[in-house]
C-alpha positions, 0 to 999 in steps of 0.5 A: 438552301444549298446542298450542303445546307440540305445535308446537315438538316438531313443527318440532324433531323434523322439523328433526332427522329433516332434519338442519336446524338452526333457521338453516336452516329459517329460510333454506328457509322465508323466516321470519326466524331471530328469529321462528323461535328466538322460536317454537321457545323458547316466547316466542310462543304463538300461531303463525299457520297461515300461518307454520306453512304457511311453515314447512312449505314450507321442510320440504317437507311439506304442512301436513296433513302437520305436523299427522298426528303423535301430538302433536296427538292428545290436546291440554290446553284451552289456556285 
């Protein structure tokens, strides 16, 4: 799995420990829906730390927090 893949299993598997739906989120983190569907649908890649930090902040976990999942521990080169 690449850490674009990680990314998208984490924000839905933090949404469902939350019982937020993507919509949701959008309105907690102030991220657009189209931008966040986009992410969570793998048509953008390249998600920035700031909107993972947004993204974050609608969850109300530090980003530190995002990332201390198994998910990110054995990562593909993403080349």
């Amino acid at each position: 799995m690449d850490i674009s893949q990680s990314v998208i299993c984490r924000i839905l598997e933090l949404c469902d420990e939350r019982q937020l739906s993507i919509n949701a989120l959008s309105h907690a983190s102030g991220i657009t829906q189209s931008t966040l569907s986009d992410i969570v649908n793998g048509s953008t890649r390249n998600t920035g730390i700031i909107t993972i930090n947004k993204i974050c902040q609608g969850l109300g976990i530090s980003v530190r927090s995002f990332f201390d999942s198994e998910l990110f521990d054995q990562l593909e080169d993403d080349i």
